[in-house]
C-alpha positions, 0 to 999 in steps of 0.5 A, a space after each residue: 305650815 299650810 303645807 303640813 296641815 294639808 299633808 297631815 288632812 291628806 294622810 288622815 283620809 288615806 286611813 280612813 279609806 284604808 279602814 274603811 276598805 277594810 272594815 268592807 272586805 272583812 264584812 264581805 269576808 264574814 258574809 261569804 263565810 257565813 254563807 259558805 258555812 250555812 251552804 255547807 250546813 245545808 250540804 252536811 244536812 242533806 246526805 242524811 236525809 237522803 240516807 233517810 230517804 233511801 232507808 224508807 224507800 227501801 223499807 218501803 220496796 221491802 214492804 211492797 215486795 213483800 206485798 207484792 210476794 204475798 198476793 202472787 202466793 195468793 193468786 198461785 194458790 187461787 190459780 192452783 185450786 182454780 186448775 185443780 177443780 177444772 181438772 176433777 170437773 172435767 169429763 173426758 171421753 177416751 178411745 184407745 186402738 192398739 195394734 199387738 204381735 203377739 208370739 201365742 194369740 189364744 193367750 194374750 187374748 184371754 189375758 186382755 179379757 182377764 186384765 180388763 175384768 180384773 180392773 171392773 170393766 168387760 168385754 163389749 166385742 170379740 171378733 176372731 178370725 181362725 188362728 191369724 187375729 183377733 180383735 176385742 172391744 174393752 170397756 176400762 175404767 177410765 182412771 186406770 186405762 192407762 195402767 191397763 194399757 201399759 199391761 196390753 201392751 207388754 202382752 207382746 210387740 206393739 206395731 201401732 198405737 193411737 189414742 184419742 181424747 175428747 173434753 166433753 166437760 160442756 155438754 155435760 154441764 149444759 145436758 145438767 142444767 137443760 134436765 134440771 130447766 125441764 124438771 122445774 118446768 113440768 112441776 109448774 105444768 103439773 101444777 097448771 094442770 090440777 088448777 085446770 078446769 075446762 076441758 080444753 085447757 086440760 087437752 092442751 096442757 097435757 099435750 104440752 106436758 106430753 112434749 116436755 116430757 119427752 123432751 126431759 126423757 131424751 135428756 136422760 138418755 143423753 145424760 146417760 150415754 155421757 156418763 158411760 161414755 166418761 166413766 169406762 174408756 173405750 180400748 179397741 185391740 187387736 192382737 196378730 200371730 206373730 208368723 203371719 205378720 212376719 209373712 206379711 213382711 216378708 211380701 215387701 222383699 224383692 222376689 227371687 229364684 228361691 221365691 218363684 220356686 216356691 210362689 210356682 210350688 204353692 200355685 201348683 198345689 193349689 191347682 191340684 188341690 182344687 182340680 182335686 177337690 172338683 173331682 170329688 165334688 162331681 164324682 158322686 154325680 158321675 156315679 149316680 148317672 152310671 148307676 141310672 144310666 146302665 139298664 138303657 145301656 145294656 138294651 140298647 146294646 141287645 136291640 142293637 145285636 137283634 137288629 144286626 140278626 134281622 138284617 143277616 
């Protein structure tokens, strides 16, 4: 009967235990699983917010590209204008040299001086030598040289062509401002000077007043030749006859019989050409001489035919 109660105590523990084991495992069960739902919650929750955030960083990279386009727009516009207004400041002194073979040299260069009168400049130089070259010194406008000199140049072939150009943009502003500087500082001098009582602050003020003036003159001058200078560019052109430049060209080839020949030819000419032309520079002399010389001549001769008579 003893037996039987402990074995009955014994199972009834064992439930328990079991029961017990249990009722722990499904809490543990339920634990994890709410703490896998609540992470999976979170995980479900979170791609969305990272969609948002990514929706918002780039509606924001948007927002800033377009910022950042606006303001590079603005800053091309401003550099744009900036670089405009430089170039329309900007005072350029341009001197040209253009060296022409031309096919009828009488002709190409009236045609320069025409071409350079036509477009409002003139001729500030011409130098001709005989029927091989001449050399013309143009004044042009200094927007349209280079139209004019595109039209020089089709007067015939070009054999050398340089072009210079000098920024001259600071002196001018600085000669500008140095004249204005100068006018405002003899108006305060005039000023001092019809204050002025004593005579010796009147001498040394008008001296002064003297000096700034000269000052301010040779400033004007300056001013002057600048603006010369910047308005009408400066085309020096030589135009050469076509024959005598192919002759000079033809110097460089390597002599031959045909070339001796004629180099023997034309120094043979030359010397007769200049024994010929010495003889007709001293001829005149020779018969002037004769003419004087004829009367003492004859004399001689007959005190020579009475001396020959005495003596017989």
């Amino acid at each position: 009967m003893r037996r039987i109660r402990l074995l009955a105590g014994t199972a009834a523990l064992g439930l328990a235990l079991v029961a017990c084991s249990g009722a722990d495992d499904a809490t543990a069960e339920d634990a994890d699983t709410a703490e896998n739902g609540a992470f999976d919650d979170e995980a479900d929750m979170e791609p969305p917010a990272d969609e948002d955030r990514s929706e918002e960083g780039d509606a924001g990279d948007d927002s800033a590209g377009a910022g950042e386009s606006a303001e590079s727009d603005a800053a091309t516009a401003v550099d744009e204008t900036s670089i405009q207004g430089a170039e329309d400041g900007r005072h350029i002194i341009y001197n040209i040299d253009l060296y022409i073979e031309t096919e009828n040299l009488v002709r190409s260069t009236q045609q320069a001086i025409a071409l350079a009168e036509s477009a409002g400049g003139f001729v500030a130089r011409e130098d001709t030598f005989g029927d091989e070259s001449a050399t013309l010194t143009l004044r042009v406008p200094a927007d349209d040289h280079a139209s004019i000199v595109t039209q020089l140049e089709n007067l015939g072939e070009v054999i050398e062509r340089s072009r210079h150009a000098e920024d001259v943009t600071s002196e001018v502003v600085d000669v500008d401002a140095r004249i204005q500087s100068q006018e405002r500082s003899i108006a305060r001098i005039r000023q001092l000077l019809d204050e002025a009582g004593d005579l010796g602050d009147i001498v040394s003020i008008e001296a002064e007043l003297a000096r700034r003036e000269a000052n301010l003159d040779s400033l004007l001058s300056r001013q002057a030749e600048l603006g010369s200078l910047t308005t009408l560019a400066t085309i020096t052109v030589t135009f050469a006859q076509e024959g005598e430049a192919s002759l000079d060209a033809d110097s460089d080839d390597p002599p031959t019989f045909l070339s001796g020949l004629e180099s023997g030819w034309n120094a043979f000419v030359a010397a007769v050409t200049y024994v010929s032309a010495g003889f007709g520079a001293v001829l005149p002399f020779l018969a002037a001489a004769a003419v004087v010389g004829a009367p003492f001549l004859v004399l001689r001769r007959r005190k020579n035919a009475e001396s020959a008579r005495l003596v017989e």
